[in-house]
KOLKOLGU-357655 format. One record per residue (C-alpha): residue in three letters; x, y, z; residue number from 1. Coordinates in steps of 0.05 Angstrom, whole numbers. Layout:
N
dogu_xx_yy_zz_fiti
ALA_X_Y_Z_NUM;
...
//
This chain:
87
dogu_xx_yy_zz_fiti
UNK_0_0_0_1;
UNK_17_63_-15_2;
UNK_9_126_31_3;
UNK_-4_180_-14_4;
UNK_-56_146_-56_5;
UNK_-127_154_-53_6;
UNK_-155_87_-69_7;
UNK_-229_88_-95_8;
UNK_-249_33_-58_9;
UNK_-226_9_8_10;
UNK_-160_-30_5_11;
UNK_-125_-66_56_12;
UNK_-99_-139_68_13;
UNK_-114_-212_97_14;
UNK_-70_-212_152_15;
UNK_-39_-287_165_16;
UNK_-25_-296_86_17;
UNK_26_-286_42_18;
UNK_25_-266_-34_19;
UNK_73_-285_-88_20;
UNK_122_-221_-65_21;
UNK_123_-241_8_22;
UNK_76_-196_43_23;
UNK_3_-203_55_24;
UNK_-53_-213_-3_25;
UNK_-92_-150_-21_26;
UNK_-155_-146_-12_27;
UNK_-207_-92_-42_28;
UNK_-269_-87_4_29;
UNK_-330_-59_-33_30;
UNK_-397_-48_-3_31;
UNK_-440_-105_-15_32;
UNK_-457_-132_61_33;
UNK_-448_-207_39_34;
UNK_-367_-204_38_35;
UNK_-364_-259_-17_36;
UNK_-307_-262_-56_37;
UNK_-335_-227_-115_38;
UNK_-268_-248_-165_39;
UNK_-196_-223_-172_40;
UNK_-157_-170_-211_41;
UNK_-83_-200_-237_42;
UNK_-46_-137_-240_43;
UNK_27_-132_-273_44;
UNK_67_-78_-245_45;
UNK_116_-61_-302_46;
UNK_167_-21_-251_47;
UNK_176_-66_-198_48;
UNK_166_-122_-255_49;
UNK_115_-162_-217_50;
UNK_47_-182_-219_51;
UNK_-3_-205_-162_52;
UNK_-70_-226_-146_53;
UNK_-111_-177_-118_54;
UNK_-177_-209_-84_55;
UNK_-250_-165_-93_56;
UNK_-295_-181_-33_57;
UNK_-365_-154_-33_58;
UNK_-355_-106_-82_59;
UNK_-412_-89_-138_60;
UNK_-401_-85_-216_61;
UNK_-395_-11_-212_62;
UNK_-344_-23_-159_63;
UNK_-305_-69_-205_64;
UNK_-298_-19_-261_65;
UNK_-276_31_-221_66;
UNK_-221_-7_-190_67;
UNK_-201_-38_-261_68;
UNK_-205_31_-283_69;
UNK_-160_57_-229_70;
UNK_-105_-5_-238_71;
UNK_-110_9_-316_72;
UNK_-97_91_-307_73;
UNK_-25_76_-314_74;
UNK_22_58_-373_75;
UNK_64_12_-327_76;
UNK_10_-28_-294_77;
UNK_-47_-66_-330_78;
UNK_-101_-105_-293_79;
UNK_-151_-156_-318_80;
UNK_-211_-171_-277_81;
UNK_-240_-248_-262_82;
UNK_-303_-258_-244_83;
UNK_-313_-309_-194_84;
UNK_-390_-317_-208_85;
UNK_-387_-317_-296_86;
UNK_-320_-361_-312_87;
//
């Protein structure tokens, strides 16, 4: 995480779990009041040349898109979003 950004939807992490880069798995936390996993974004991070999974719990379509939009707003990270419910 990252300080100085605003994130437009809450982001955190699952404490207890480790990611592919050692630290804990990210975690965006939208508003739906069921806390499903909703699906994941696979980011790449073309600086730090890495990508990781990024879970979306509870979070709505709009939601979605505006995170995707937000991991897609620069040209050295990409994200694509899976949907856990329409694989």
């Amino acid at each position: 995480m990252f300080p100085s950004v605003i994130y437009p939807v809450d982001y955190g992490y699952i404490t207890n779990t480790k990611s592919m880069d050692g630290s804990c798995i990210d975690v965006f936390l939208g508003n739906k009041t069921d806390m499903q996993v909703t699906g994941i974004m696979c980011t790449i991070d073309m600086i730090k040349n890495d990508s990781e999974i990024k879970v979306m719990v509870g979070c709505s379509s709009q939601e979605i898109n505006t995170v995707l939009a937000f991991l897609n707003n620069s040209a050295f990270m990409k994200a694509i979003f899976i949907d856990r419910f329409n694989s």
